[in-house]
Chimera marker file (.cmm) of the C-alpha trace (Angstrom):
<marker_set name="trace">
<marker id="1" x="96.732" y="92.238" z="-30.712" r="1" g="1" b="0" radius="0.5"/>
<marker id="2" x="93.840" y="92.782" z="-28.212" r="1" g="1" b="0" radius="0.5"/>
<marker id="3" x="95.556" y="92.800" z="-24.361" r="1" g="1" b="0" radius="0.5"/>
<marker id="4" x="94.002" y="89.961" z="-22.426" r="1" g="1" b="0" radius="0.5"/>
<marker id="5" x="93.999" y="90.425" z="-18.702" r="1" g="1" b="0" radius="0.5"/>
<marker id="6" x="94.866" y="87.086" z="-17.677" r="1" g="1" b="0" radius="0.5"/>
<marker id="7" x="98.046" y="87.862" z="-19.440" r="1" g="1" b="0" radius="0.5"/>
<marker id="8" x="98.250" y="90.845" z="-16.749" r="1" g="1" b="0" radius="0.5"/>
<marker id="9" x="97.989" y="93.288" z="-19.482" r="1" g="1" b="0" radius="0.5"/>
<marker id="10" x="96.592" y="96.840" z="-17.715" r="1" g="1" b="0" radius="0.5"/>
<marker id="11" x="93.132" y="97.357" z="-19.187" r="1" g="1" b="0" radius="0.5"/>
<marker id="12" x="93.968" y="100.677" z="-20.318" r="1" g="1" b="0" radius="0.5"/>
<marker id="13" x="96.785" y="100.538" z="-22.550" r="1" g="1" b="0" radius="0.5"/>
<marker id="14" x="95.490" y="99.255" z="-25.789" r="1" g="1" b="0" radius="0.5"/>
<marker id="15" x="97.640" y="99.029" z="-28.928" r="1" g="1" b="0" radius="0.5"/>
<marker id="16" x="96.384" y="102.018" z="-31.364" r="1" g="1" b="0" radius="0.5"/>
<marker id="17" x="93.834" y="103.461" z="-28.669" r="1" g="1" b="0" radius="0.5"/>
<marker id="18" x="94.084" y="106.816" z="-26.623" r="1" g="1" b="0" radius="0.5"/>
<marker id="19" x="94.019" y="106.614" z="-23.242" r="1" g="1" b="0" radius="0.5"/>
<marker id="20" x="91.890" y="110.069" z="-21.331" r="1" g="1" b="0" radius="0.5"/>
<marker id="21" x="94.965" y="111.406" z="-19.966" r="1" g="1" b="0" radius="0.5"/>
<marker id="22" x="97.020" y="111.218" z="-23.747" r="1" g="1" b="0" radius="0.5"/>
<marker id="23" x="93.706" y="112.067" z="-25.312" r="1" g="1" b="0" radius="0.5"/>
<marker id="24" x="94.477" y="115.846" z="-23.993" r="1" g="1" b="0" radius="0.5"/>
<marker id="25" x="97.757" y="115.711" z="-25.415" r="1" g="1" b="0" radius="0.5"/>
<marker id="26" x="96.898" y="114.021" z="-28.519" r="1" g="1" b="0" radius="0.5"/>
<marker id="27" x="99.151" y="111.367" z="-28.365" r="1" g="1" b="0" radius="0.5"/>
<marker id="28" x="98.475" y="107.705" z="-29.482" r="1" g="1" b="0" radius="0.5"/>
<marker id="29" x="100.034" y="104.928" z="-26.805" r="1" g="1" b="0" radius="0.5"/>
<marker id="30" x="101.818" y="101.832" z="-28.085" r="1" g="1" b="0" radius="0.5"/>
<marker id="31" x="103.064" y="100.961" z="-25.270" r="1" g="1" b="0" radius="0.5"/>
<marker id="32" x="101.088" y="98.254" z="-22.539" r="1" g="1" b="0" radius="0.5"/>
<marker id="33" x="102.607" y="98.397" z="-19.504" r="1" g="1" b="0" radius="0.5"/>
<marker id="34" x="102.753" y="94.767" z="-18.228" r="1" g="1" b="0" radius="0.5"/>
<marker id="35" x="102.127" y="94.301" z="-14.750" r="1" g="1" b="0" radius="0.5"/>
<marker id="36" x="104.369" y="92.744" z="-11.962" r="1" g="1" b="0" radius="0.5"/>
<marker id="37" x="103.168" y="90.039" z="-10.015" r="1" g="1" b="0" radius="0.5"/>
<marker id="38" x="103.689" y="90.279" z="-5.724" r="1" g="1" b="0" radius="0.5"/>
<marker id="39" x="107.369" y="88.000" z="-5.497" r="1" g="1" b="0" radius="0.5"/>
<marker id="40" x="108.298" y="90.918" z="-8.737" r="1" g="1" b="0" radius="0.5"/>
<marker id="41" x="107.631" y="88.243" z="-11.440" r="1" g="1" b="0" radius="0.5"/>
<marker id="42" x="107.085" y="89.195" z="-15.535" r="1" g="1" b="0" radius="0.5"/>
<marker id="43" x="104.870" y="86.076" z="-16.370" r="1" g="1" b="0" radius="0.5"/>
<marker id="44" x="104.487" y="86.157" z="-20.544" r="1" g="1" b="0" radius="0.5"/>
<marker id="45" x="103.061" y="84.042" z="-22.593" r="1" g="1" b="0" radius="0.5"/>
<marker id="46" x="105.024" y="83.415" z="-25.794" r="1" g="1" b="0" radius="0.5"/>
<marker id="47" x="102.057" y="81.709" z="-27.806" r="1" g="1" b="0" radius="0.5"/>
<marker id="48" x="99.796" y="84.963" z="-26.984" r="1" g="1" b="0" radius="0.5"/>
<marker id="49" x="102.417" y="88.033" z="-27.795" r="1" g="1" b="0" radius="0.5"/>
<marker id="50" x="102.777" y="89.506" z="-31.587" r="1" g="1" b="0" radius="0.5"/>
<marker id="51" x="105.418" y="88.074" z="-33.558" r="1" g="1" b="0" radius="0.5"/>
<marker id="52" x="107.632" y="90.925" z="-33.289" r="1" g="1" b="0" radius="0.5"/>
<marker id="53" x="107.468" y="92.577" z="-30.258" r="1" g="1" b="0" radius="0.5"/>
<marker id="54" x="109.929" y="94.690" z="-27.933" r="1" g="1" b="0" radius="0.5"/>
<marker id="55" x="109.693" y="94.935" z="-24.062" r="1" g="1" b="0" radius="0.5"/>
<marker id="56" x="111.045" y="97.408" z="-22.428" r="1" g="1" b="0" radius="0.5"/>
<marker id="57" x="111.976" y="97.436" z="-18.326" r="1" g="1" b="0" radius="0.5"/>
<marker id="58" x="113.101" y="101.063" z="-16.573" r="1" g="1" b="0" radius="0.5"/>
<marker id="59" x="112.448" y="101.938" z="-12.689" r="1" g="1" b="0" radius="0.5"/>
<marker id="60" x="110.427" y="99.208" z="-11.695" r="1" g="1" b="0" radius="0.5"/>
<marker id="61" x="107.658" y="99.344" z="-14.932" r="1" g="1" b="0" radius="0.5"/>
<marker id="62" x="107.529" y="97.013" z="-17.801" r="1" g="1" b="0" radius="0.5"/>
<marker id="63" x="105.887" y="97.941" z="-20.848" r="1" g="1" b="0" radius="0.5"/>
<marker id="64" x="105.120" y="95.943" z="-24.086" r="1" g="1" b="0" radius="0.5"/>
<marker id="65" x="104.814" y="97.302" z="-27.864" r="1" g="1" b="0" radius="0.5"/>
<marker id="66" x="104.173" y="94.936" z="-30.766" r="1" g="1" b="0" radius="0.5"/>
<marker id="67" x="106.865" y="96.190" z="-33.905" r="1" g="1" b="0" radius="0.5"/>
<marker id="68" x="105.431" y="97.749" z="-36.922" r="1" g="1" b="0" radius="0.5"/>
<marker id="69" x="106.052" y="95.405" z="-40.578" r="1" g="1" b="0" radius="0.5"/>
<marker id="70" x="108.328" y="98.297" z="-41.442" r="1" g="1" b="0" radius="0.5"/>
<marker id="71" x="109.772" y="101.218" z="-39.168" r="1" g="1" b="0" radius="0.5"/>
<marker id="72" x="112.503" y="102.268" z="-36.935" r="1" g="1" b="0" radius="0.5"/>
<marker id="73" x="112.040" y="102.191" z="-33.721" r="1" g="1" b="0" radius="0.5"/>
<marker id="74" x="114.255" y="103.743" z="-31.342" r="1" g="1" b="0" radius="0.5"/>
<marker id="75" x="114.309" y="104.014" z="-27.623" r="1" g="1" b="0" radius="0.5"/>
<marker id="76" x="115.575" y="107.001" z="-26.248" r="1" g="1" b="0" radius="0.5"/>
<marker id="77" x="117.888" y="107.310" z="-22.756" r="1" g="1" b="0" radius="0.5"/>
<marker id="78" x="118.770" y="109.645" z="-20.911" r="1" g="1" b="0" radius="0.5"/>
<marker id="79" x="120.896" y="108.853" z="-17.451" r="1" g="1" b="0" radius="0.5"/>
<marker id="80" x="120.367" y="105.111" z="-17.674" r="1" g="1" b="0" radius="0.5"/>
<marker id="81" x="117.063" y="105.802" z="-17.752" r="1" g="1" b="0" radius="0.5"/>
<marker id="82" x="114.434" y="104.885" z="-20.599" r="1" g="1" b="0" radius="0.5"/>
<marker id="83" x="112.774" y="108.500" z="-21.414" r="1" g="1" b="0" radius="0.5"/>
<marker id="84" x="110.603" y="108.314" z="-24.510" r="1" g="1" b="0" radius="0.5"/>
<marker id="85" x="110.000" y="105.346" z="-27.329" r="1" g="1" b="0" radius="0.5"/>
<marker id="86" x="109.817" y="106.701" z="-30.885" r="1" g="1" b="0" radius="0.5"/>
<marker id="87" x="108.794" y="105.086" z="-34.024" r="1" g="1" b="0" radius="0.5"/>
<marker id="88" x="109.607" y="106.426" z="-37.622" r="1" g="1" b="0" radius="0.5"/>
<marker id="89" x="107.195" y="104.585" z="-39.987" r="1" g="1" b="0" radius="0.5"/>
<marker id="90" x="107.220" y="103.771" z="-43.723" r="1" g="1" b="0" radius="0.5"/>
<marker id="91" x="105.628" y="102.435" z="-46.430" r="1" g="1" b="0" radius="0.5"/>
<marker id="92" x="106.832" y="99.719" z="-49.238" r="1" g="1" b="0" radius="0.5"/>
<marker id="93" x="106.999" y="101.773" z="-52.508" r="1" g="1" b="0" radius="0.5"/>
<link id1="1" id2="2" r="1" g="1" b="0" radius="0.2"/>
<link id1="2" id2="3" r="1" g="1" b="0" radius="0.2"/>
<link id1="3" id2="4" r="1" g="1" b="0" radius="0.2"/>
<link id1="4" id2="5" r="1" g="1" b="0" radius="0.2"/>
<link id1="5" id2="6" r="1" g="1" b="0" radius="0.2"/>
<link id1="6" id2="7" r="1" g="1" b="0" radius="0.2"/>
<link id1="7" id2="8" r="1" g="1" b="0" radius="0.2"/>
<link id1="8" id2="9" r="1" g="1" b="0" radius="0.2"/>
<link id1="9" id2="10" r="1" g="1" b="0" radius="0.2"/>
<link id1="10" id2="11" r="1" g="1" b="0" radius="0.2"/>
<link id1="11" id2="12" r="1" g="1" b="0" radius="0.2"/>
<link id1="12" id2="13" r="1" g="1" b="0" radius="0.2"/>
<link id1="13" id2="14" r="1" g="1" b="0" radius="0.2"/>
<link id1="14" id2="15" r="1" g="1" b="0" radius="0.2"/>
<link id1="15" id2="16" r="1" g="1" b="0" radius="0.2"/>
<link id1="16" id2="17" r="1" g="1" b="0" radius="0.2"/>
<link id1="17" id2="18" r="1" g="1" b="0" radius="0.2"/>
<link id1="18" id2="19" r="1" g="1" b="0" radius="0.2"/>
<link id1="19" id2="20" r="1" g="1" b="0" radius="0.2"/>
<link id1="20" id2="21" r="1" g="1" b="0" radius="0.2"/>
<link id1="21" id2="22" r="1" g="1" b="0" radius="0.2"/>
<link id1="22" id2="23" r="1" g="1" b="0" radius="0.2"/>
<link id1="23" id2="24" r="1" g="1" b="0" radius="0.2"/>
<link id1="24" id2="25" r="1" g="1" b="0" radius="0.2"/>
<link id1="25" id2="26" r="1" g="1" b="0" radius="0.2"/>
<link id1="26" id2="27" r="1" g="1" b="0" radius="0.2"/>
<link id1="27" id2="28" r="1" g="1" b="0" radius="0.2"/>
<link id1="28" id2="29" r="1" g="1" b="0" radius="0.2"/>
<link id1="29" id2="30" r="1" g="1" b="0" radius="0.2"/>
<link id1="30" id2="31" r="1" g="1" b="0" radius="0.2"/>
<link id1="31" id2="32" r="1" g="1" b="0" radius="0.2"/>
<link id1="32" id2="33" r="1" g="1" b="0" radius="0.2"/>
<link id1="33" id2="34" r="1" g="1" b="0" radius="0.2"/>
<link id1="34" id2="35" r="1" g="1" b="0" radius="0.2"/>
<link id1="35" id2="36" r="1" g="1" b="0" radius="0.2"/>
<link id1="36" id2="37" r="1" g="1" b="0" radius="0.2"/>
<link id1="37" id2="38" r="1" g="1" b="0" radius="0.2"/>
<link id1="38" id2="39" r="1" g="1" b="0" radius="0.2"/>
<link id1="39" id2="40" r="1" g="1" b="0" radius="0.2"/>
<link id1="40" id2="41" r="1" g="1" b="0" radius="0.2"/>
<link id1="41" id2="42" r="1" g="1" b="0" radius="0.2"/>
<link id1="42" id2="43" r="1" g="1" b="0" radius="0.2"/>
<link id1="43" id2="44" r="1" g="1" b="0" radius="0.2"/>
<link id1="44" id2="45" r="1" g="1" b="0" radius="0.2"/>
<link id1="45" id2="46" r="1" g="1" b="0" radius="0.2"/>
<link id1="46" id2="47" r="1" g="1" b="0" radius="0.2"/>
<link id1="47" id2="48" r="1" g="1" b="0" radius="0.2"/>
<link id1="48" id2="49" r="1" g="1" b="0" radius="0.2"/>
<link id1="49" id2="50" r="1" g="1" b="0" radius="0.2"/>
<link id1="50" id2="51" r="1" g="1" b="0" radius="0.2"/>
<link id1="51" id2="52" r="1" g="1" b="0" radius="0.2"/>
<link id1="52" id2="53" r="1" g="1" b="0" radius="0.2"/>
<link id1="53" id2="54" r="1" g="1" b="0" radius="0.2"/>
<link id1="54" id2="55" r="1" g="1" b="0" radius="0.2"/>
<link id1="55" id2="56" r="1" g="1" b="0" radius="0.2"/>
<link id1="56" id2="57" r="1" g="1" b="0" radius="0.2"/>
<link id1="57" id2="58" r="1" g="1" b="0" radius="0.2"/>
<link id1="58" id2="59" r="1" g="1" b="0" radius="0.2"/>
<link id1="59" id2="60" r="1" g="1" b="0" radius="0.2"/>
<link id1="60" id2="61" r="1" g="1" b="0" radius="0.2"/>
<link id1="61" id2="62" r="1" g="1" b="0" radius="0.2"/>
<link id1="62" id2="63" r="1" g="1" b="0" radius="0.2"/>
<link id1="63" id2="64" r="1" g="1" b="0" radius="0.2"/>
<link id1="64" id2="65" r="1" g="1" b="0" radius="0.2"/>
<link id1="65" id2="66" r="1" g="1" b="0" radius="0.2"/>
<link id1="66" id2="67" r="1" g="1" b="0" radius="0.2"/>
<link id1="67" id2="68" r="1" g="1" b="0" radius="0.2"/>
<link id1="68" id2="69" r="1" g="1" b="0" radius="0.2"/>
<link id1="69" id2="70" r="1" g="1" b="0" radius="0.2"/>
<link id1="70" id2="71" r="1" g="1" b="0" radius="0.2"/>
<link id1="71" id2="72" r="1" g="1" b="0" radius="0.2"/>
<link id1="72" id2="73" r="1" g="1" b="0" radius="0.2"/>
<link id1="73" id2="74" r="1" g="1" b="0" radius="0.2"/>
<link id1="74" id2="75" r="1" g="1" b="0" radius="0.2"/>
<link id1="75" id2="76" r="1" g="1" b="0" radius="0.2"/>
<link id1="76" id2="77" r="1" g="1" b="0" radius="0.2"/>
<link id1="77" id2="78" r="1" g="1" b="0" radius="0.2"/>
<link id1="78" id2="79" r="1" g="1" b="0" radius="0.2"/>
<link id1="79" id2="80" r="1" g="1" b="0" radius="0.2"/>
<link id1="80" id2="81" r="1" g="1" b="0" radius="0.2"/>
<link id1="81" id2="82" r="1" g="1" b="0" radius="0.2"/>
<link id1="82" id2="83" r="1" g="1" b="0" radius="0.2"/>
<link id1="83" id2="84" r="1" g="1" b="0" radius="0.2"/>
<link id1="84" id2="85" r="1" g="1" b="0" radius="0.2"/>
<link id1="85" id2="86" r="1" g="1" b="0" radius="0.2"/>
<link id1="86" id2="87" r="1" g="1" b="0" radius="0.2"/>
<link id1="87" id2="88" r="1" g="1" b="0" radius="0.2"/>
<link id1="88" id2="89" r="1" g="1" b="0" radius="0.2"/>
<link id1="89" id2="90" r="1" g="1" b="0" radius="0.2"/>
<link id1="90" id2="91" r="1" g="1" b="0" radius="0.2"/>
<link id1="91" id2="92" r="1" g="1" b="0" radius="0.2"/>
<link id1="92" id2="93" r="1" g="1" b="0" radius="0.2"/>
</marker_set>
């Protein structure tokens, strides 16, 4: 899934990509963070999102992640707030 800005998706999250700053760190984002219109709106359109998808909202940010065919995905709290995402992937043997 490509994020489409009239969707409000920020231009640099992109599913698979590295962004400069996790480039240094060497880490691959999966998230999109979703933007939040001016009356604090999530608008979404349901014919343009991945068939399996999770959103997740903490402290005022929203952030979208299409769901692997097969993997766990867990998202990690830590005093009621969301701290990390993680994904353990597999294969079909």
């Amino acid at each position: 899934m490509i994020p489409r800005p009239e969707l409000g998706y920020s231009s640099s999250y992109r599913l698979g990509k590295k962004t400069d700053e996790n480039r240094e760190r060497g880490h691959t984002v999966r998230l999109m963070e979703l933007k939040i219109n001016e009356t604090n709106v999530i608008e979404l359109d349901i014919m343009e999102l991945p068939d399996s998808c999770v959103v997740v909202i903490n402290d005022g940010k929203v952030k979208l992640a299409e769901l692997p065919p097969h993997a766990e995905t867990k998202i990690i709290t830590h005093k009621g707030r969301v701290t990390r995402v993680k994904w353990d992937e597999g294969e079909e043997f």
